[in-house]
C-alpha positions in Angstrom: 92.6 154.5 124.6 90.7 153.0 121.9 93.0 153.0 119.5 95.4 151.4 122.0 92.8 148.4 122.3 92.9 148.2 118.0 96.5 148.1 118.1 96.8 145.3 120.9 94.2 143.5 119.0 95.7 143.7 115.1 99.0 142.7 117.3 97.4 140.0 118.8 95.7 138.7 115.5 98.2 139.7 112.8 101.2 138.9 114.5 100.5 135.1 114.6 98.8 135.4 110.9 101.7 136.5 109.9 104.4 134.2 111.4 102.0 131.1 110.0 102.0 132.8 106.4 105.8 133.2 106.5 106.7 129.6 108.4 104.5 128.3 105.5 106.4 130.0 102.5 108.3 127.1 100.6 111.4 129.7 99.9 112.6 128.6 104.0 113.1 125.3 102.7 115.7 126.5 100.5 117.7 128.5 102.8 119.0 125.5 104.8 120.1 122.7 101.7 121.4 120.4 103.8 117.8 119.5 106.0 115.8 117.7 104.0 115.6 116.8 100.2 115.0 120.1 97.7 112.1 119.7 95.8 111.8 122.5 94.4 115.5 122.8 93.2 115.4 119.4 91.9 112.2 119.6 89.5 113.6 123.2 88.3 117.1 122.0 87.7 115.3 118.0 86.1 113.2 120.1 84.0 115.1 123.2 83.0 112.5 125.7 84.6 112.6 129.1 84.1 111.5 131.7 87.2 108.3 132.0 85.4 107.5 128.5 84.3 108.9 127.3 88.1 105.8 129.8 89.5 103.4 128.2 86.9 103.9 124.5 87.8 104.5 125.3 91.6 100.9 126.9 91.7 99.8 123.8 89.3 100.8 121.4 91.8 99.4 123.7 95.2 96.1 124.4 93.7 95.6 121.6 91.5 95.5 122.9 88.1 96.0 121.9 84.4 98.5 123.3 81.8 98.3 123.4 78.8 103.0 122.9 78.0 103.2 119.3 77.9 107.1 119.8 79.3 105.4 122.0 81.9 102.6 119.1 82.4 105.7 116.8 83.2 107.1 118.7 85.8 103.5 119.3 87.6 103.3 115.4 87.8 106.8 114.4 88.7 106.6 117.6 91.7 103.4 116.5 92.8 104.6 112.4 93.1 107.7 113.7 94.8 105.2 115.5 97.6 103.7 112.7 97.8 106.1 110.4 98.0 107.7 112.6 101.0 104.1 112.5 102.8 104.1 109.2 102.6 107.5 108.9 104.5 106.3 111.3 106.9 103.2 109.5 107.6 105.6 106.2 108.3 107.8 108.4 110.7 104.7 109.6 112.4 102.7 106.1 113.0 103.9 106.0 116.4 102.5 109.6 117.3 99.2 108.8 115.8 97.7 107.3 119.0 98.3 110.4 120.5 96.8 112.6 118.0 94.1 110.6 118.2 93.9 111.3 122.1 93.5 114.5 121.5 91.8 114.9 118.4 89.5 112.8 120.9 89.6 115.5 123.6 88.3 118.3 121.6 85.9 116.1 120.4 84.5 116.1 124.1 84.8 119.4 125.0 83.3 120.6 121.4 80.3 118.4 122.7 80.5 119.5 126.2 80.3 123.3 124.2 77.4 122.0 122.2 75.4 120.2 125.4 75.9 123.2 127.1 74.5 126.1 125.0 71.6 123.2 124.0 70.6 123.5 127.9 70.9 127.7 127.9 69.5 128.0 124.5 72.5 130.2 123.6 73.3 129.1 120.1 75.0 132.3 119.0 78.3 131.3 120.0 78.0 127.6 118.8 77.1 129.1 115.3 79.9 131.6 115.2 82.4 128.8 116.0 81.4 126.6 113.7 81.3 129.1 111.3 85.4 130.0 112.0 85.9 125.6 112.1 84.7 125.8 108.7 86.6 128.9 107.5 89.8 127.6 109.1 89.4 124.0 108.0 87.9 123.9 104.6 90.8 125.7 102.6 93.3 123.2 104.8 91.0 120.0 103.2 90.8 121.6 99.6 95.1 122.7 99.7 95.7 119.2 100.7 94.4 117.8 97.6 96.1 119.5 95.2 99.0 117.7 94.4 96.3 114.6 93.6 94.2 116.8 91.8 97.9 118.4 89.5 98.6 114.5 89.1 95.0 113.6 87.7 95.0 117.0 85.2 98.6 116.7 84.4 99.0 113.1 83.9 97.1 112.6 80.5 97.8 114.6 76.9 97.4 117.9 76.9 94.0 120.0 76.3 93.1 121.0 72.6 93.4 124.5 72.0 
């Protein structure tokens, strides 16, 4: 029976882990060419990328890192202003949704403080500490991959370093 319970739980846990990690992959992007602008394709092909050099400046422009190519360099900035660029255009086709993100970035806001109010008056802060320990586990890698292409633009942008 227990192992039952383990299953239903790693199912219930690793199932959506899963379908998150795969939705997330940039490779999806490329099955449909017709959706939405190529990226990818378009620095590779702009740049004459190898598979190997296209890894290197993809995980340049994800994590934020420097490289050393100065070609290389080139295609970590003009990736990273092209994913910005498309952000940007998103944010303009979102602006009328904002108000209700706001709403309900608002409502959890009230309810986190209900939560907080609430085990302030029991004295249970066990709970309160364990979710704001899984806020920060789930929210700080979100805040630092969001910067990256910034980051790739301000190490990339400049001569490269001496060896």
């Amino acid at each position: 029976m227990t192992a039952a319970w383990i299953a239903l739980g790693l199912i219930a846990v690793g199932l959506p882990l899963l379908a998150w990690w795969v939705g997330g992959r940039a490779f999806w992007r490329r099955l449909r060419p017709g959706a939405e602008p190529d990226t990818y394709r378009a620095v590779v092909r702009r740049h004459g990328l190898r598979p190997a050099e296209a890894a290197q400046v993809e995980g340049a422009v994800t994590w934020g890192r420097e490289l050393a190519d100065p070609r290389l360099r080139a295609a970590v900035v003009d990736w990273a202003q092209e994913l910005q660029r498309l952000a940007e255009e998103r944010r303009e086709r979102w602006a009328a949704r904002r108000l209700l993100v706001v709403l309900v970035l608002l409502a959890y806001a009230g309810l986190l403080g209900g939560a907080v109010l609430r085990s302030a008056v029991r004295g249970e802060w066990g709970p309160l500490l364990s979710g704001a320990f899984w806020a920060l586990v789930w929210v700080l890698p979100g805040a630092w991959l969001a910067g990256g292409p910034r980051r790739a633009i301000e190490r990339n942008s400049g001569p490269p370093p001496e060896s």
